[in-house]
DSSP file (Angstrom, degrees, kcal/mol; ACC not computed):
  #  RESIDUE AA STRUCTURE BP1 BP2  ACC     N-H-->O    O-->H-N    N-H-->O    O-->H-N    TCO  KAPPA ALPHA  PHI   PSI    X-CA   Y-CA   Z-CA
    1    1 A X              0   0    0      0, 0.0     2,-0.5     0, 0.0    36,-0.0   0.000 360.0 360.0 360.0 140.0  123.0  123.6  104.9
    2    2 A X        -     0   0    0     34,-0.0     2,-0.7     1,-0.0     3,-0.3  -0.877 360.0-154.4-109.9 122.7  119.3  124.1  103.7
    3    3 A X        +     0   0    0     -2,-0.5    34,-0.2     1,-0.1    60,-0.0  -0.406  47.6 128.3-100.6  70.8  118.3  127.1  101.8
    4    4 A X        +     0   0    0     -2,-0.7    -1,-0.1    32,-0.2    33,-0.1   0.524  51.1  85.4 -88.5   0.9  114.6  127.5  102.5
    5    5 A X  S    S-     0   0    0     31,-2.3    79,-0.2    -3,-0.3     2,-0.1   0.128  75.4-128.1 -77.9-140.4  114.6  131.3  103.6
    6    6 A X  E     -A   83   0A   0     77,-0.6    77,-0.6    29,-0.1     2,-0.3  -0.494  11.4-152.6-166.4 119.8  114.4  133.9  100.9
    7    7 A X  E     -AB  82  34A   0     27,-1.4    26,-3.1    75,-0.2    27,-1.1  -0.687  17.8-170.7 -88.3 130.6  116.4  136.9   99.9
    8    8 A X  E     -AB  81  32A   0     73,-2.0    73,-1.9    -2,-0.3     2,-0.4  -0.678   7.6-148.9-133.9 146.6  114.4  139.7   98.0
    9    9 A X  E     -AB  80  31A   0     22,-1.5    22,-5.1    -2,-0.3     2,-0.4  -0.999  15.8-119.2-147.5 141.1  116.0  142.9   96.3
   10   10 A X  E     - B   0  30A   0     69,-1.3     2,-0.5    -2,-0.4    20,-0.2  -0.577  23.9-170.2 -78.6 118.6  115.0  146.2   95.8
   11   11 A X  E     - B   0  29A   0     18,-0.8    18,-0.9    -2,-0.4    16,-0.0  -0.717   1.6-167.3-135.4 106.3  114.8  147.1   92.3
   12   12 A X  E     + B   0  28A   0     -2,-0.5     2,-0.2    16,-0.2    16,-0.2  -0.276  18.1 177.9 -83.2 160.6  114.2  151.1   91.6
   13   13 A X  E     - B   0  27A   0     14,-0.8    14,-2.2     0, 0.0     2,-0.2  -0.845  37.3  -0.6-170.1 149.3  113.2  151.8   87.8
   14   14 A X        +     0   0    0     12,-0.2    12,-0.3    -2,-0.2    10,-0.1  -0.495  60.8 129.2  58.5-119.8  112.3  154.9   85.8
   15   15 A X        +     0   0    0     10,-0.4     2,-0.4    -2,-0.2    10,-0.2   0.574  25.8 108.5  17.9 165.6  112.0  158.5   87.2
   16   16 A X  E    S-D   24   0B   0      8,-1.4     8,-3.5     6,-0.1     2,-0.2  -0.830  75.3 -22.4 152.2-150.0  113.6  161.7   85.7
   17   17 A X  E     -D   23   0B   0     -2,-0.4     6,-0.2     1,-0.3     3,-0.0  -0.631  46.6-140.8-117.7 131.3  112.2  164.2   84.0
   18   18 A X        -     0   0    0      4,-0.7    -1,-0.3    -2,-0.2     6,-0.1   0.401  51.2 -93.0 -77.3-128.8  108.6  164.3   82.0
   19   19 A X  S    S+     0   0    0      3,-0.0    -1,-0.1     0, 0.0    -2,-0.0   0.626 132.6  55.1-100.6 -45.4  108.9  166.6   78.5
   20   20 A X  S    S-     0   0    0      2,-0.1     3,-0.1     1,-0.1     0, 0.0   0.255 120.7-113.7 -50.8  -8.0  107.7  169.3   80.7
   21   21 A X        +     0   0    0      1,-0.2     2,-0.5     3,-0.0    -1,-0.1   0.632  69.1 140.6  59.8  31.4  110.4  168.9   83.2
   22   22 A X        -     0   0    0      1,-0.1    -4,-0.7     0, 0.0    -1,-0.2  -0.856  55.0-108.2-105.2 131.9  108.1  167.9   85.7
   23   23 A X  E     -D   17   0B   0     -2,-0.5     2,-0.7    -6,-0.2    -6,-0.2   0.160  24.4-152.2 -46.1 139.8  109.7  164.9   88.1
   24   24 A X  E     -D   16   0B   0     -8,-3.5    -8,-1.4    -6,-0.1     2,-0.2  -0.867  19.6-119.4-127.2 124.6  108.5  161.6   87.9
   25   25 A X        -     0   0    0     -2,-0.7   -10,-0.4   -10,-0.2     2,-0.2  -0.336  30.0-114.0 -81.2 137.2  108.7  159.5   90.6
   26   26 A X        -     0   0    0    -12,-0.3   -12,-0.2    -2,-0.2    -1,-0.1  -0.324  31.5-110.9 -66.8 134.0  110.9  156.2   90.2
   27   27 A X  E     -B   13   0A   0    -14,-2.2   -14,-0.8    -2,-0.2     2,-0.4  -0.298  30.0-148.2 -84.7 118.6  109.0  152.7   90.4
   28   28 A X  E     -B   12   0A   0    -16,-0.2     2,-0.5    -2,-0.1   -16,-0.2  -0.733  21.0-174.4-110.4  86.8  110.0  150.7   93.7
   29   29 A X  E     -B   11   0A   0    -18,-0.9   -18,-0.8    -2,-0.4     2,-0.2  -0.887  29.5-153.0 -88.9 122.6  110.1  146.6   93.5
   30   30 A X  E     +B   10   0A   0     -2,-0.5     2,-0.5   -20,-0.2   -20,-0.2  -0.307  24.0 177.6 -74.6 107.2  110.6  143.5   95.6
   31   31 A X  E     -B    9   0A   0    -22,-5.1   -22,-1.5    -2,-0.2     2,-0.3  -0.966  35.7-117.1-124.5 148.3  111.9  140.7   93.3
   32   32 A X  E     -B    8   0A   0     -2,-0.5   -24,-0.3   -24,-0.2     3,-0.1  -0.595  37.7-173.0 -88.0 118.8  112.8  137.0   95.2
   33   33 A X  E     -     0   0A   0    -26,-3.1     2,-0.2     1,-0.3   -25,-0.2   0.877  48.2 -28.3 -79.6 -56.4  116.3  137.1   94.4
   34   34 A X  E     -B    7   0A   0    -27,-1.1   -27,-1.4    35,-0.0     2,-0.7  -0.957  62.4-100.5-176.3 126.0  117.5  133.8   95.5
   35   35 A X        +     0   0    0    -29,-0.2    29,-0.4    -2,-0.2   -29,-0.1  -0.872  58.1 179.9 -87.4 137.7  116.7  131.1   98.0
   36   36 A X        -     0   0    0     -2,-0.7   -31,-2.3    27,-0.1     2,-0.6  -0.483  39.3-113.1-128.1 174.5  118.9  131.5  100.7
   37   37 A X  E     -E   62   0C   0     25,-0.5    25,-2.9   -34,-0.2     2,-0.6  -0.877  35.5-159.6-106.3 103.4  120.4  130.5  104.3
   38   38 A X  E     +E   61   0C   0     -2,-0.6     2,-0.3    23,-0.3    23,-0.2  -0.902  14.1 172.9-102.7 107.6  119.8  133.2  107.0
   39   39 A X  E     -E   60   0C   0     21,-1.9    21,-1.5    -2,-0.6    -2,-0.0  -0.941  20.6-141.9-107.8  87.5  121.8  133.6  110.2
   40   40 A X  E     -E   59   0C   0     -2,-0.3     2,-1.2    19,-0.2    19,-0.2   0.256  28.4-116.8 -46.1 170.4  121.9  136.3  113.0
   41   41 A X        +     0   0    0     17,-1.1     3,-0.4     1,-0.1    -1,-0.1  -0.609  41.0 163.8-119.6  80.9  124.9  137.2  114.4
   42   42 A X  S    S+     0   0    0     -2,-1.2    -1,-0.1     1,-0.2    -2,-0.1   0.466  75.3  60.8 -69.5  -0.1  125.1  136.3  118.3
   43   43 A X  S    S-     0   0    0     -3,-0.1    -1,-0.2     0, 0.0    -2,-0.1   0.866 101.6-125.2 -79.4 -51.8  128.4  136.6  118.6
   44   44 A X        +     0   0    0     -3,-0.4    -2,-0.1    13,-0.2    -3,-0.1   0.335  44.7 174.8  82.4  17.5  129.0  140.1  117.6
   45   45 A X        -     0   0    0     11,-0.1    12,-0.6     1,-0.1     2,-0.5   0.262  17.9-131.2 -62.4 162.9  131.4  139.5  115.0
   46   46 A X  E     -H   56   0D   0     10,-0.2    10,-0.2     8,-0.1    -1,-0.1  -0.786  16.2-170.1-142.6 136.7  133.0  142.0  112.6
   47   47 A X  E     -H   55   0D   0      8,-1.4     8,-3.3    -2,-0.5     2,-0.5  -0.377  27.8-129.0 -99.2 153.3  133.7  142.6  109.0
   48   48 A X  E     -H   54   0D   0      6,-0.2     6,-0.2     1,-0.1    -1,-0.1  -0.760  31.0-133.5 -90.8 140.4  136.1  145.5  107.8
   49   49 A X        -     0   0    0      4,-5.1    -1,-0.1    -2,-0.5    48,-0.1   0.045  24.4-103.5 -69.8-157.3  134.7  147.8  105.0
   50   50 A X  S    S+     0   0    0      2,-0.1     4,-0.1     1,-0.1    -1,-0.0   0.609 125.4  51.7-108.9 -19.2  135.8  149.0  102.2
   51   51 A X  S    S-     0   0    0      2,-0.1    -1,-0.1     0, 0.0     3,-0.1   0.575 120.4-106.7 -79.5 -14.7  136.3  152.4  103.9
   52   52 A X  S    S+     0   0    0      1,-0.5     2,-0.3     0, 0.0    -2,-0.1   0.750  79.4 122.6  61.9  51.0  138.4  150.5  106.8
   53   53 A X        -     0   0    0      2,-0.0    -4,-5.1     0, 0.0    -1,-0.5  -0.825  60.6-123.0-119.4 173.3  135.8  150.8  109.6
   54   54 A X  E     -H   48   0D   0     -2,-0.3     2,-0.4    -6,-0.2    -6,-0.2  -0.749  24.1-169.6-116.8 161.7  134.6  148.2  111.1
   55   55 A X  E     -H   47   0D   0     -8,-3.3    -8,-1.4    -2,-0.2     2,-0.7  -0.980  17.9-143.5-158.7 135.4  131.0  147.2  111.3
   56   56 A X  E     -H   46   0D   0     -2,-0.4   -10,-0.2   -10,-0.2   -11,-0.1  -0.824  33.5-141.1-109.2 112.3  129.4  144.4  113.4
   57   57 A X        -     0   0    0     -2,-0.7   -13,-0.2   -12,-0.6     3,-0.1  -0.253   9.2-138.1 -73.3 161.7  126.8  143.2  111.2
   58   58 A X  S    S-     0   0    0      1,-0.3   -17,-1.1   -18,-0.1     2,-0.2   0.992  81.6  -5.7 -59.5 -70.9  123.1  142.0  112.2
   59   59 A X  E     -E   40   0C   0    -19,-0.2    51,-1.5   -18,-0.1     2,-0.4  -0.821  61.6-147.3-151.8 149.4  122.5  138.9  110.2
   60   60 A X  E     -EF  39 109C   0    -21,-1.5   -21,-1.9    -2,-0.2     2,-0.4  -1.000  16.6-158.3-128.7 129.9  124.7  137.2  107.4
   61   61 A X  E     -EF  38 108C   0     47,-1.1    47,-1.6    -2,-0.4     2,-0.4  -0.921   3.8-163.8-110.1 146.2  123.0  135.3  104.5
   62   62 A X  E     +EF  37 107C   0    -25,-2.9   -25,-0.5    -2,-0.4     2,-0.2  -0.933  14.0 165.2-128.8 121.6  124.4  132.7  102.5
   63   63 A X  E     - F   0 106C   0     43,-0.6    43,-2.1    -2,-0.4     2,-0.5  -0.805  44.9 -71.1-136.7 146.4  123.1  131.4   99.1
   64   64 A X  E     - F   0 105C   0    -29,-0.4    41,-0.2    -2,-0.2     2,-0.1  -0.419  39.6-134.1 -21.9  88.3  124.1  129.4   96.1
   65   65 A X        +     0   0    0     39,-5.7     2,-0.2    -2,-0.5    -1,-0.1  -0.402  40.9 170.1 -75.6 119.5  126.7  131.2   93.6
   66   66 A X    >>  -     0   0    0     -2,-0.1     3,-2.8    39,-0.0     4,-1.4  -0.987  42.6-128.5-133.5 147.4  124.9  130.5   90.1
   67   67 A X  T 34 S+     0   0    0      1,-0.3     4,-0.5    -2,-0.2    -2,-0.0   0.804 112.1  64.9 -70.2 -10.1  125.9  132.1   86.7
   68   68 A X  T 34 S+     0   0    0      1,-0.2    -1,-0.3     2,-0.1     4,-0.1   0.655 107.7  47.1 -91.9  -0.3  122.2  133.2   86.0
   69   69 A X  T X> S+     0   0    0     -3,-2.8     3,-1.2     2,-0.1     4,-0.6   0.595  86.0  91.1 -92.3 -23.8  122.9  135.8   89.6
   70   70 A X  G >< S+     0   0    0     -4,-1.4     3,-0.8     1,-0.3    -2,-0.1   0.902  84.5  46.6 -47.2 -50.2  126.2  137.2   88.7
   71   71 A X  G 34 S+     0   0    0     -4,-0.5    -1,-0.3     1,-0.2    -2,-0.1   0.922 116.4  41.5 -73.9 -27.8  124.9  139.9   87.1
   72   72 A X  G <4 S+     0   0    0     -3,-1.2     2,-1.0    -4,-0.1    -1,-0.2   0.187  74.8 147.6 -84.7  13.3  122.1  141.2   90.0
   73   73 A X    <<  -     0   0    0     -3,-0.8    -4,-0.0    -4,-0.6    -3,-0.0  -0.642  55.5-112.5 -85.0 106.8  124.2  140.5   92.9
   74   74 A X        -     0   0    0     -2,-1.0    -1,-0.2     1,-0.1     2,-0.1   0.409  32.7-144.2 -30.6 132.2  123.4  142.9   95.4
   75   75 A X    >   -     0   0    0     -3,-0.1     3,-1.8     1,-0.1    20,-0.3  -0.564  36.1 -72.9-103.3-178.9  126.1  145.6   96.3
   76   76 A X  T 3  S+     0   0    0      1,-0.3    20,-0.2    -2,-0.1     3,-0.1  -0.523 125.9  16.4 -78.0 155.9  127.2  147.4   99.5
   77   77 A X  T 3  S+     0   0    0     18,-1.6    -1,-0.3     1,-0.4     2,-0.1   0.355  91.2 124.7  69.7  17.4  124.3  149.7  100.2
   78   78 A X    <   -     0   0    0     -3,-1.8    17,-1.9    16,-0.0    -1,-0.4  -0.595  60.0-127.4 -68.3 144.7  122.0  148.1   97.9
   79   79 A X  E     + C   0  94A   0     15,-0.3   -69,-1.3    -2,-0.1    15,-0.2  -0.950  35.8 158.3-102.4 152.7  118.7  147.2  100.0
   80   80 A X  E     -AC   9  93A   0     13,-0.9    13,-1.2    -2,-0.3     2,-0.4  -0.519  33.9-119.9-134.0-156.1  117.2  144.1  100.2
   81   81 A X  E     -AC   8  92A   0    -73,-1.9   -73,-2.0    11,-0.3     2,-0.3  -0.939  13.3-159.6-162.5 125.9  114.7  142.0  102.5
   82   82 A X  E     -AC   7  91A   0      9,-1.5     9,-1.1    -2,-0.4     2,-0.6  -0.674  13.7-174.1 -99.8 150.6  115.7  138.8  104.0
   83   83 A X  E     -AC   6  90A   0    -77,-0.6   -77,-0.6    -2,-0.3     7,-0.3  -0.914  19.7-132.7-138.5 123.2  112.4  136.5  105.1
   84   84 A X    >   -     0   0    0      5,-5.6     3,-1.0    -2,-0.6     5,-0.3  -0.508  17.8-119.3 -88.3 160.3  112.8  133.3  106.9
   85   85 A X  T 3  S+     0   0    0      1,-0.3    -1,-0.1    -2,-0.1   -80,-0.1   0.948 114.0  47.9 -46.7 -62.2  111.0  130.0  105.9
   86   86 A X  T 3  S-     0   0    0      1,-0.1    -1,-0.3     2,-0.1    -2,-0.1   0.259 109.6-120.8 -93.5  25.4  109.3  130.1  109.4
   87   87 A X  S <  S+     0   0    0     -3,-1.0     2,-1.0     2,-0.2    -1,-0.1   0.277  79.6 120.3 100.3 -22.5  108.3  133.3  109.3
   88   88 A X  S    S+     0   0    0      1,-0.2     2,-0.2    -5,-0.1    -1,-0.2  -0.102  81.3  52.3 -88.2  36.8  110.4  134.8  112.8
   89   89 A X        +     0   0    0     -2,-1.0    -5,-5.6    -5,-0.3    -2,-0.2  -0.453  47.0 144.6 168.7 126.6  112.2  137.3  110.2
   90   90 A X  E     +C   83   0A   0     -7,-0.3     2,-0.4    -2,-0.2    -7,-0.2  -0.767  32.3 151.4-160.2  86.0  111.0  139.6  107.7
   91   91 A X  E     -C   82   0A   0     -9,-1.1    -9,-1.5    -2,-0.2     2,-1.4  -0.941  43.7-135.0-142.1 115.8  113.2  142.5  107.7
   92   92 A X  E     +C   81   0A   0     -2,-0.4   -11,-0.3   -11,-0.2     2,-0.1  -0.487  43.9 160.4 -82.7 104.5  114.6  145.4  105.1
   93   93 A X  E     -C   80   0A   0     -2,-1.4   -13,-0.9   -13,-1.2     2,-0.4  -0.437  39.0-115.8-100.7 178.2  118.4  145.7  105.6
   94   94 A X  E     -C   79   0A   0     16,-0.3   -15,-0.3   -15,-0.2   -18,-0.1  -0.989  24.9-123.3-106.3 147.2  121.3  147.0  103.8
   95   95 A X        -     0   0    0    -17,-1.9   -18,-1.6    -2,-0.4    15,-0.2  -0.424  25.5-179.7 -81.6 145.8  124.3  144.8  102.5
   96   96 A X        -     0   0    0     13,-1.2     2,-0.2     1,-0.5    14,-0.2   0.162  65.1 -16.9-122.8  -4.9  127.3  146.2  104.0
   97   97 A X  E     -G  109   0C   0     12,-0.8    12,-4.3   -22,-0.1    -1,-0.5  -0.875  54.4-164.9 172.4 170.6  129.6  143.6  102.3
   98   98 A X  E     -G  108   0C   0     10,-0.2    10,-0.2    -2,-0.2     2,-0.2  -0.896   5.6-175.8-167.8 163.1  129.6  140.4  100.6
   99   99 A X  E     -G  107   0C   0      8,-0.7     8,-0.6    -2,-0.2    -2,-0.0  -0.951  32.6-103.0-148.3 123.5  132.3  137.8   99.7
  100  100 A X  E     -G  106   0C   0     -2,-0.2     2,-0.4     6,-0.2     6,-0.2  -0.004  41.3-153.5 -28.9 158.1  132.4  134.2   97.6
  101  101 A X  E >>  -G  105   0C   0      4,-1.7     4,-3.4     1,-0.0     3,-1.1  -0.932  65.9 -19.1-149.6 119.0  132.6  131.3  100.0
  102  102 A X  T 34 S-     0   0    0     -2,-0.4    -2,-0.0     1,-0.3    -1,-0.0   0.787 107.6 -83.8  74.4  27.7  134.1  128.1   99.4
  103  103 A X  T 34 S+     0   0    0      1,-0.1    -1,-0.3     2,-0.1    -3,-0.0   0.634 133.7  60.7  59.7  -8.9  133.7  128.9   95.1
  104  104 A X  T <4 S+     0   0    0     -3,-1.1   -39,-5.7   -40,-0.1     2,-0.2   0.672  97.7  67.4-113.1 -17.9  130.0  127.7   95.4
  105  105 A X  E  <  -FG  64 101C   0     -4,-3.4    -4,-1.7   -41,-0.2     2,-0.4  -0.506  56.5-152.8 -97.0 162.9  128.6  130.4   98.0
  106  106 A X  E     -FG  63 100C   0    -43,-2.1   -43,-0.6    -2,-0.2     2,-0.2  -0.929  17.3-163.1-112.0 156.1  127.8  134.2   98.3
  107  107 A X  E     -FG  62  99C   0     -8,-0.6    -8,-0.7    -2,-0.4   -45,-0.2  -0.665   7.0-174.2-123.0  74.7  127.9  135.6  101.5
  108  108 A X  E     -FG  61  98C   0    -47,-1.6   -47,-1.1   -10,-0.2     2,-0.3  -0.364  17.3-147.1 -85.6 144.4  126.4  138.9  102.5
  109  109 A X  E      FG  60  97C   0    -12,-4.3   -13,-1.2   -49,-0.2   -12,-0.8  -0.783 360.0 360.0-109.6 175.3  126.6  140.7  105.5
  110  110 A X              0   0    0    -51,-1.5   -16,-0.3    -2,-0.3   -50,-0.2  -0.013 360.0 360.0-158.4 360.0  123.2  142.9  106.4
C-alpha cells in the first residue's frame, strides 16, 4: 500500500467576543494532515456508529499511525479534505468514524 494521496483538516481558531461584545468571526484553515491511502467504497459497505445507526460510508482513508498525530486525529464530525495524488478527488467530507488497523494504521470512514 502506497500513501501518495493527502488528507487535510480543518482547523477553526479564534472568534468570541471583542471588549465591546461585538462577534468576531473564527479563522478557517486547511493543514496537510498526513499522507494517506484513499479508497471509495463500491461495495456499499457499512460501519455502525456510535449512536447505533448504521451509515454506508463514501470513501475510507487509511494512513500511517505515528506518535507525532495522536494528538490531531480527526474526530467523528470533524471535517476534513481528502485529495488524490492524481488529482480525480478533491473533496470536503466529514469523518463518521475511525478505528486503528493492524497497530500501525488509522482508518477513517468519510
Amino acid at each position: 500500500m502506497t500513501f501518495e494521496d493527502t488528507l487535510k483538516v480543518l482547523k477553526v481558531s479564534g472568534g468570541g467576543y471583542d471588549e465591546d461584545y461585538n462577534p468576531i468571526e473564527p479563522t478557517e484553515e486547511w493543514i496537510d494532515f498526513a499522507k494517506c491511502f484513499i479508497s471509495f467504497n463500491s461495495s456499499a459497505q457499512k460501519i455502525h456508529l456510535h449512536d447505533g445507526q448504521e451509515y454506508i460510508y463514501n470513501y475510507y482513508v487509511i494512513l500511517p499511525l505515528k506518535a507525532s498525530i495522536y494528538g490531531n486525529i480527526p474526530k467523528e464530525g470533524d471535517r476534513v479534505r481528502i485529495v488524490k495524488a492524481d488529482g480525480t478527488i478533491d473533496k470536503e467530507m466529514e469523518v463518521r468514524g475511525f478505528v486503528t488497523y493492524k497497530k500501525r494504521y488509522l482508518k477513517i470512514w468519510l
